[in-house]
N, C-alpha and C positions, 0 to 999 in steps of 0.2 A: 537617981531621979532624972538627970539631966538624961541620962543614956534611954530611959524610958520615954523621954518626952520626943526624943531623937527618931526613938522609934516609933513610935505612935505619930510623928509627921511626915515619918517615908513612908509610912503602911496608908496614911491617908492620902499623900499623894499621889501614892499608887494606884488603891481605888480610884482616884481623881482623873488620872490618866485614863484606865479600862475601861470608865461610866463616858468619858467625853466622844470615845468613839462611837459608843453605842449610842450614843445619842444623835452625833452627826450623822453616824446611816439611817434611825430613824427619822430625823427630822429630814433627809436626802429622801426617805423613802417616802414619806409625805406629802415632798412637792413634788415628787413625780407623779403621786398619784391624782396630786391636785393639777398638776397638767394634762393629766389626761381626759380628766372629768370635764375639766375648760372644755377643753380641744374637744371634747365629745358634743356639750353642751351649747357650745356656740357655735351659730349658723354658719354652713359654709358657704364660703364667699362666692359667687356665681362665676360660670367656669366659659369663659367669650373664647370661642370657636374664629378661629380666623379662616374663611372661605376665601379660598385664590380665584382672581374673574378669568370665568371663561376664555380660554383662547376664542381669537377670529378666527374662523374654518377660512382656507386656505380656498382663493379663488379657483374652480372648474376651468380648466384650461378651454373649455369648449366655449366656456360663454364669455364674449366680448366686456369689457370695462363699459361700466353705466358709464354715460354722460351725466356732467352737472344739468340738471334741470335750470332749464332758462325761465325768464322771467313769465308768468302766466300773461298770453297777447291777448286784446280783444280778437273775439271771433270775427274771422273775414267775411264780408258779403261774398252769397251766393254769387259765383259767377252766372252771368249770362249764357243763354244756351247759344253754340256755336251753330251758326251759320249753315247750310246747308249749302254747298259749289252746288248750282243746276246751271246745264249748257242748254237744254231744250228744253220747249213747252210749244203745244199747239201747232208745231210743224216750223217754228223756229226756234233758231239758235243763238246763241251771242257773239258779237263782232257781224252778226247780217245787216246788211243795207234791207231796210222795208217802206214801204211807203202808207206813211197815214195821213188820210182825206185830209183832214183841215188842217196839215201843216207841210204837207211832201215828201219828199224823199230823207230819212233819219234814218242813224244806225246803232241795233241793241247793244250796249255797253255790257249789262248783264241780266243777269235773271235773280233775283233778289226776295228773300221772305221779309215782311215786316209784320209788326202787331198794330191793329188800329182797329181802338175799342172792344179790348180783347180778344179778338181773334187775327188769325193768321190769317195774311193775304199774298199772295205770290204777285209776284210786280214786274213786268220787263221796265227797263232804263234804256227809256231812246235817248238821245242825244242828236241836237237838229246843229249842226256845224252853223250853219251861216245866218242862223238866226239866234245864235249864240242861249240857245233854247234847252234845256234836257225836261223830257216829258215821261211820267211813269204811268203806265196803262195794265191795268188786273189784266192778267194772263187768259182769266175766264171771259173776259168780255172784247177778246180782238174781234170778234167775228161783230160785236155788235155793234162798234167802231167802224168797221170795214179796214182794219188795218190788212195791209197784201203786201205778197213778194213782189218784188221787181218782176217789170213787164219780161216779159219772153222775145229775144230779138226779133222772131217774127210779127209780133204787136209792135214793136216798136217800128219797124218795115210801113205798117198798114197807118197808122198815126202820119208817119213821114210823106204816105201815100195823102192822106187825110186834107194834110196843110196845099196841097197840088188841085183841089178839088174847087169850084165855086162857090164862094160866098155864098151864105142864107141868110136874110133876115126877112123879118116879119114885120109888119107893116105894123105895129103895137106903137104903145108908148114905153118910152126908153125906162122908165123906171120897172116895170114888166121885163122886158128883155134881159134889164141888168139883174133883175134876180135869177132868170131863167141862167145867165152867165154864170153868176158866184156859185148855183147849186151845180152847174158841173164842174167847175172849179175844185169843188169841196168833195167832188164823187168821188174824187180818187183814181177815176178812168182815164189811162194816157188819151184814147181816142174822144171822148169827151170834150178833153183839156185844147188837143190839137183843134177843133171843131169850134172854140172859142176864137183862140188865137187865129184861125182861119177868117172865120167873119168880123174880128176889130180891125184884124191887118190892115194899114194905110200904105200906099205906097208914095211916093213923091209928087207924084201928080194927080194925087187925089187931097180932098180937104182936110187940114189938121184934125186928127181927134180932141174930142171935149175931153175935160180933165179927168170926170167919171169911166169913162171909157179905156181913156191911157193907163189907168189905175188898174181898173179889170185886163189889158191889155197886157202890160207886166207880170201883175199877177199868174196870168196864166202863162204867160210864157216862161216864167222862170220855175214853174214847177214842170213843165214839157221839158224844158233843157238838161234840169238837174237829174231829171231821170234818163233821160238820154246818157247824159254823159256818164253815170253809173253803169249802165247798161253795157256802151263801149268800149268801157274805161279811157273815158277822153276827159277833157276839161269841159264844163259851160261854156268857154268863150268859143269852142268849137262845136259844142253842140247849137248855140245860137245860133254861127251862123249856116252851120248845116239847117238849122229850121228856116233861117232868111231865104235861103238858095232856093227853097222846097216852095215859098212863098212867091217867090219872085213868077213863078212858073203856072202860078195861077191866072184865069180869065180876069181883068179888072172890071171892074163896075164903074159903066158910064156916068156923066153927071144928070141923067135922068135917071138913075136909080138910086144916086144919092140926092136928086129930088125930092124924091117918091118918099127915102129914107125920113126926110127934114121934117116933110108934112105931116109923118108919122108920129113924130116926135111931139111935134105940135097938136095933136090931136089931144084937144081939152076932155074928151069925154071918157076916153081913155078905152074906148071897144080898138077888138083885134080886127083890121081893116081885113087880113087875110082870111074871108069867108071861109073860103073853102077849103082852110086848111093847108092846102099846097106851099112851102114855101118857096119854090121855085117859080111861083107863077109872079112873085111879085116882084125877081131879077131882071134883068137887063141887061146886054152883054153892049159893050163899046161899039157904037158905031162905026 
């Protein structure tokens, strides 16, 4: 009985043995199948792509490095239109000595455009020295000025001749006369100018000039001079007295024609005593 029962527990555990493997492969073969179905059945996981950044393309040897960009500047005012250099207009040029009536002898500095009230005007710049004066004159309107070149030595000869000539005056009243003076003054005419200076001229032994007269006297003579002495190229103080010398050599007028002259003066009604015109009929040469 015992040997039976002996046997009957090795025969069992036998089987026991042979069934446990077959069981672990099946049960092995189960969860594989069941990992697979997993693995079939559940999502796959999203699959991130890693993209490498672009290389910098490598600088063209041809083309220069940019500069850093500066700061954005407010925009510059429009510059001003440049200037135009003119040496000549109307038969002058710049650095010429000329002579304009109501102020004498000046010299062009330059020739200059400006804007005045929107248009363009062309301008000479005199420059009067000794009246410490600069005067600007439209290029277009010398002629209506009477602006002129310096006298020609031979005008300047016949003026010189001028001053050697005898006195004229007119038998009027001196406020007459004195205008008939200033407007040659302001002609602009060297011979004119002399023709003044010829009939104020005083000499030593004649009666002092009134104050009006010494006035026009000067006047005139210092626009005579300054042209002279341009003309020379001497100083005033020598063309003075080359005009004095030129005076000296004139016929004087006796004190009955600076009678004549007083009366004239004093003439309240103010008619021109010289009827006829002639101004030489009312001189008088020195006894």
């Amino acid at each position: 009985m015992k040997d039976t029962k002996k046997a009957a527990a090795a025969k069992s555990s036998k089987n026991k043995r042979s069934v446990m493997p077959e069981k672990t492969a099946k049960t092995a073969a189960k969860a594989a199948a069941a990992k697979t179905t997993a693995a079939k059945v559940a999502p796959k996981a999203p699959v991130t792509k890693t993209v490498a950044a672009p290389k910098p393309a490598a600088p063209k040897a041809a083309a220069p490095a940019a500069a850093p960009k500066a700061a954005v500047k407010p925009a510059a005012a429009p510059r001003p239109e440049e200037k135009k250099v003119v040496t000549q207009r109307q038969g002058f040029k710049a650095n010429e000595f000329v002579v304009y009536p109501a102020h004498g002898v000046g010299q062009i500095l330059a020739i200059e455009e400006q804007e005045i009230a929107g248009a363009k005007l062309e301008l000479f710049v005199i420059s009067f020295m000794k009246d410490k004066m600069t005067l600007r004159v439209p290029t277009a309107k010398v002629a209506n000025v009477g602006m002129r070149k310096l006298s020609e030595p031979a005008l300047v000869k016949k003026a010189l001749e001028t001053l050697k000539g005898r006195a004229r005056v007119k038998r009027t009243m001196w406020s007459r006369r004195a205008q008939e003076y200033e407007a040659k003054i302001n002609s602009g005419d060297i011979v004119a100018i002399a023709e003044v200076v010829r009939d104020l001229y005083r000499s030593e032994s004649q009666p002092e000039q009134s104050y009006s007269e010494r006035q026009l006297y000067e006047a005139a003579l210092d626009r005579l001079s300054r042209e002279i002495a341009v003309v020379q190229h001497s100083t005033e103080t020598e063309a003075v007295k080359e005009i004095e010398s030129q005076l000296a050599k004139s016929p004087r007028r006796g004190a009955k024609a600076e009678s004549a002259e007083g009366e004239a003066e004093g003439d309240a009604d103010g008619e021109d005593l010289d009827t006829d015109g002639d101004d030489a009929a009312v001189e008088d040469e020195a006894a």
